[in-house]
N, C-alpha and C positions, 0 to 999 in steps of 0.2 A: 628620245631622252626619257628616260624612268625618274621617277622619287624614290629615294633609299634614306632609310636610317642607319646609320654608324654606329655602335657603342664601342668606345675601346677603352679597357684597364689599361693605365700603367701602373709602372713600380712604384708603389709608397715611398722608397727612400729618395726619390727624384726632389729637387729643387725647385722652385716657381718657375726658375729660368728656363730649366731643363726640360719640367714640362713644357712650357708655350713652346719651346723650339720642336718637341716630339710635332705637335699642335702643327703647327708649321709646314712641317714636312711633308704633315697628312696632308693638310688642304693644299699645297704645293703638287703634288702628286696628281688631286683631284682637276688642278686646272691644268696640269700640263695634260690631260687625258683628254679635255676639251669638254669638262663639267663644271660646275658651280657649288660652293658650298654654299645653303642656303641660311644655317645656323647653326649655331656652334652654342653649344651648354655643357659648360662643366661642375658635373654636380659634387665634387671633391673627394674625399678618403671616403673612403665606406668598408665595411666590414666584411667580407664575401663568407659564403657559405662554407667552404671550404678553401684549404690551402694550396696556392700555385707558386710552386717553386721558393716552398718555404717561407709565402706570403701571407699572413692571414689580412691585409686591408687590401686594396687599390684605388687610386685615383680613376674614378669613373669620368666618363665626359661623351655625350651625345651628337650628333653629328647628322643633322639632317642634309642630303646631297642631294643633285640632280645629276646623274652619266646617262653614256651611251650604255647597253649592255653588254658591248665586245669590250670594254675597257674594266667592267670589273674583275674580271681573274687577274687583269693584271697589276690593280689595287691591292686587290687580298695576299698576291705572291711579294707585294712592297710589305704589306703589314707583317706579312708571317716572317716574314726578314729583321723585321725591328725587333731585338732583344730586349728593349725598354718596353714594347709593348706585350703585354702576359696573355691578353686573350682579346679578341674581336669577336663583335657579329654583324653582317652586312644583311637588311631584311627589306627586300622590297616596300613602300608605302601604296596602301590603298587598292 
C-alpha cells in the first residue's frame, strides 16, 4: 500500500449536494479497490489560471489516500469518466 495525494476540480456551477455526492463516489471507489481515504479537504472555488471548458473557477478539494498500486489506473479511468470532474492529479506522498 502507497500514500497518494488527490486534487480534483470540479465544476463551479455544482451544488453543495452535488458536490458531496461527486466526493462520495471518489472515496467509494477508493474502498471498493481495497484503500482507505485517509482525509478529505476541500478548499472551495478558486480561481484557476486558465480556463477549462469555459470555466474560469473550480471547486478544488484534496484527497490524501492510501491504494495498492495496481488499483490506480483503474481510479484515474473512474475519474477521467466523470464529467463533473474538469481535471485530477494522482502524486505519490513521500
Amino acid at each position: 500500500m502507497r500514500s497518494y495525494e488527490l486534487m480534483c476540480i470540479i465544476q463551479p456551477d455544482l451544488d453543495e449536494a452535488a458536490t458531496n455526492g461527486i466526493l462520495e463516489k471518489v472515496k467509494g471507489w477508493i474502498v471498493e479497490s481495497g484503500g482507505s481515504v485517509d482525509k478529505a479537504e476541500v478548499w472551495g472555488r478558486r480561481r484557476m489560471a486558465y480556463s477549462i471548458n469555459k470555466h474560469r473557477e473550480g471547486q478544488y478539494v484534496l484527497l490524501n489516500v492510501t491504494l495498492k498500486p495496481t488499483a490506480v489506473s483503474e481510479l484515474e479511468r473512474n475519474l477521467r469518466y466523470q464529467e463533473s470532474i474538469m481535471r485530477h492529479m494522482l502524486s505519490t506522498v513521500g
